[in-house]
N, C-alpha and C positions, 0 to 999 in steps of 0.2 A: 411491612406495616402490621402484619396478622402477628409476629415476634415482637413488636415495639406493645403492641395492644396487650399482649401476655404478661410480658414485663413491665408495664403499668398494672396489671391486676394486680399482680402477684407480690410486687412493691405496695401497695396501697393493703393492699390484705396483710401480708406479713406486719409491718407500722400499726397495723388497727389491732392486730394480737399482741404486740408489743408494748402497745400503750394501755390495752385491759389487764394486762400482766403489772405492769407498772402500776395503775390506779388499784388494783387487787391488792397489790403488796405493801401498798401507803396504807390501805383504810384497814387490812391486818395490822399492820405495826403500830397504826394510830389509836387503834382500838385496846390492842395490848398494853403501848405505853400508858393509855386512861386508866385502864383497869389496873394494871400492877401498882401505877403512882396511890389509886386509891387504898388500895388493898395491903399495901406497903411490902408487895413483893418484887418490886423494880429493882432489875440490879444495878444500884448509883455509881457501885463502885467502877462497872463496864464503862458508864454513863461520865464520868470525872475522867476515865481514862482518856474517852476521848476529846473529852473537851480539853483536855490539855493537850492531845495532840494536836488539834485543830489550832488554838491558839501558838503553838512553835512554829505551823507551816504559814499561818497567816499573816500572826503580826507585825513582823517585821516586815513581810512584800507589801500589806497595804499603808505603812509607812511609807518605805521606800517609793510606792506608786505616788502616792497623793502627793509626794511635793511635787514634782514634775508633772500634775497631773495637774494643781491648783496654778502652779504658773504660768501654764499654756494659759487655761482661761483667763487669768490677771490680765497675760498681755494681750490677748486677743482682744477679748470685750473692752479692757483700757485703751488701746489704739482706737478702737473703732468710735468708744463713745466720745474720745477728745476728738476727733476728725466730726462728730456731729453736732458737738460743743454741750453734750450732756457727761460732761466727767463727772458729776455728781451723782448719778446713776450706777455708777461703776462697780458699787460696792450691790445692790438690788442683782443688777445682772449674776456677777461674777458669781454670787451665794447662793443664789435660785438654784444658779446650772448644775453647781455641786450638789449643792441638797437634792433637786427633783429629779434630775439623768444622771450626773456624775456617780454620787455614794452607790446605787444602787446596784449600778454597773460593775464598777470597781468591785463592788465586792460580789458578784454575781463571777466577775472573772477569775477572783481569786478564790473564791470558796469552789468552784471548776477546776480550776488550776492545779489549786495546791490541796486540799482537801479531797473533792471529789475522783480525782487521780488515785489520791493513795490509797483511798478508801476502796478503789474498785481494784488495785494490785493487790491489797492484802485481800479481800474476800477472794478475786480469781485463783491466788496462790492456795486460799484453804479448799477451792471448789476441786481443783486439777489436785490435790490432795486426797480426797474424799471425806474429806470433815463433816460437810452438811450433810451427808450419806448419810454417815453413822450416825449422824444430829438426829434425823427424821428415824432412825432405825432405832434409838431410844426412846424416842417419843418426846424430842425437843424440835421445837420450832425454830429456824431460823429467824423469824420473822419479828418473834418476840423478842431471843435470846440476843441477836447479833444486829437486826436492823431498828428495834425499838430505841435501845441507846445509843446509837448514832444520831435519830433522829431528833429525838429530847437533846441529844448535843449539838445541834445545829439550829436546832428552836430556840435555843439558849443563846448562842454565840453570831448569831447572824447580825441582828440588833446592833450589838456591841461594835463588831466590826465594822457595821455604817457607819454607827457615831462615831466611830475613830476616823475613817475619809473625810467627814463633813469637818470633823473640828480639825485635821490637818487642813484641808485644803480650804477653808476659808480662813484660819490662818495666815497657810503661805501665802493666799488674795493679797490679805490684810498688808501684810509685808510689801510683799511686788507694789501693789497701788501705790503705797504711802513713801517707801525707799525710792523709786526709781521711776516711778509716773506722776510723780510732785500732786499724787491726789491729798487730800484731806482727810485725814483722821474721821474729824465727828461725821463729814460729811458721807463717810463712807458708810457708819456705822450705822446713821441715821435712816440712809436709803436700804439701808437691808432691813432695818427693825422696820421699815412704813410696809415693805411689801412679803418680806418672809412670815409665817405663822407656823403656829404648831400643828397646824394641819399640814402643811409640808412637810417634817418633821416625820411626822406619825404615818403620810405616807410613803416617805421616801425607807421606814421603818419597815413597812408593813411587804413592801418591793422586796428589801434584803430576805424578810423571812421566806416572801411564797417561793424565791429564786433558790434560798438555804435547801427547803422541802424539795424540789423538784431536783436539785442536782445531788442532794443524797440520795433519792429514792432511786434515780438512774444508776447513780454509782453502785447501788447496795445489788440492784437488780442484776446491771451487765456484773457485774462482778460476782454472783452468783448464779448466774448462767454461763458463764465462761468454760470453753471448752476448747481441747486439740492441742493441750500441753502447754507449756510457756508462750506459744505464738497467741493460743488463743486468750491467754489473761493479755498480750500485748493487745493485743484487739480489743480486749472489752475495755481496757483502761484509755484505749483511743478515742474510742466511740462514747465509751462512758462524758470526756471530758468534751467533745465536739458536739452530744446531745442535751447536754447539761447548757453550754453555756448558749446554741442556738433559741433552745426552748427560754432559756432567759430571756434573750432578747425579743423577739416575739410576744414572752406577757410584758414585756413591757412597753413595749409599742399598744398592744389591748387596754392593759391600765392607763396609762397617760393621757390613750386618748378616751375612757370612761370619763379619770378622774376633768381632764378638761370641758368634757360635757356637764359633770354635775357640779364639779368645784373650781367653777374658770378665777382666774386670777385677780386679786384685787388688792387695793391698798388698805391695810389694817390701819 
């Protein structure tokens, strides 16, 4: 008991220095990207680079997600709603799911996946190099130099990659209902415009960003603490993409149910 009691401390203490380190290295790099954007000493060009990378690892898998992602819910919620004899509904449900849990997620698992993966093998690879050594022995900051425009690149592209899941998958909705569950068109469309808003929208927005922030910041982190040779960048790119997209899930179970207390659902 006295060994389990240790290893709770020491777990809980280690997590609590990890996550000061982590919020340390957000509010440098945040602070930095502020400063340089205004100052117009941001380097765009880091900043472009990886927003193009981000877009090669992304776009295609959150295509390829969303259709089979919008057809499950088609036919789920289409089953269920003609067995309670609200097919009319069909198109409400189905759009919500995507827009308020779906997009968020989706792209919570792939900005994890595919981005915050590669982002923490390439830093590990330069850390077990000694790159940020000689960074800081020049008098350059990692923080500024190499985590700023990652972040400005995923403030940028997070967004973007929602509204790509929400317009695939309520598309493919749109299809599954109307081809193969003999739903209606207008009826479809009409039940989504009475209950979706753009406050949905803007939160299911607002989800992809804080999700964007938190799984670069871990990537950038474990990936820059990476140590013990090639095992240990394999470890921080593990840990990197299993704390990334836990901590996803989690805000968003907190925002949901925020936004369900202050902005419960209604028909517009």
């Amino acid at each position: 008991m006295h060994r389990l009691w240790l290893y709770g401390r020491d777990t809980v203490t280690s997590s609590t220095r990890t996550t000061g380190r982590a919020l340390k290295l957000f509010v440098e790099s945040a602070t930095y990207m502020v400063g340089d954007l205004l100052t117009g000493r941001f380097p765009l060009s880091e900043c472009l680079r990886q927003m193009l990378f981000i877009i090669r690892v992304t776009a295609l898998p959150a295509i390829l997600v969303s259709i089979p992602f919008g057809v499950i819910v088609s036919v789920q919620v289409g089953s269920l709603s003609q067995q309670v004899g609200a097919s009319s509904m069909a198109g409400a449900a189905g759009g919500l799911g995507v827009i308020r849990q779906g997009s968020p997620m989706v792209s919570a698992l792939l900005l994890g996946g595919a981005a915050g993966s590669a982002i923490a093998a390439d830093l590990g690879a330069r850390t077990i190099r000694e790159e940020f050594d000689a960074m800081r022995t020049m008098g350059i900051d990692p923080a500024r130099n190499i985590v700023a425009p990652r972040l400005l690149a995923m403030l940028l592209l997070a967004p973007m990659l929602c509204i790509l899941i929400i317009f695939m998958g309520i598309g493919v909705g749109y299809v599954i209902t109307v081809s193969f569950q003999d739903g209606v068109p207008g009826s479809y469309m009409a039940s989504f415009a009475a209950f979706a808003t753009v406050s949905d929208l803007m939160i299911a927005i607002g989800k992809s960003v804080i999700f964007g922030v938190v799984i670069v910041i871990v990537a950038c982190q474990r990936g820059i603490e990476a140590t013990s040779g090639p095992r240990g960048v394999a470890s921080a790119v593990n840990a990197a993409v299993v704390i990334g997209v836990i901590a996803a899930f989690v805000l968003n179970v907190i925002i949901t149910q925020i936004v369900a207390m202050f902005l419960p659902a209604k028909i517009g």
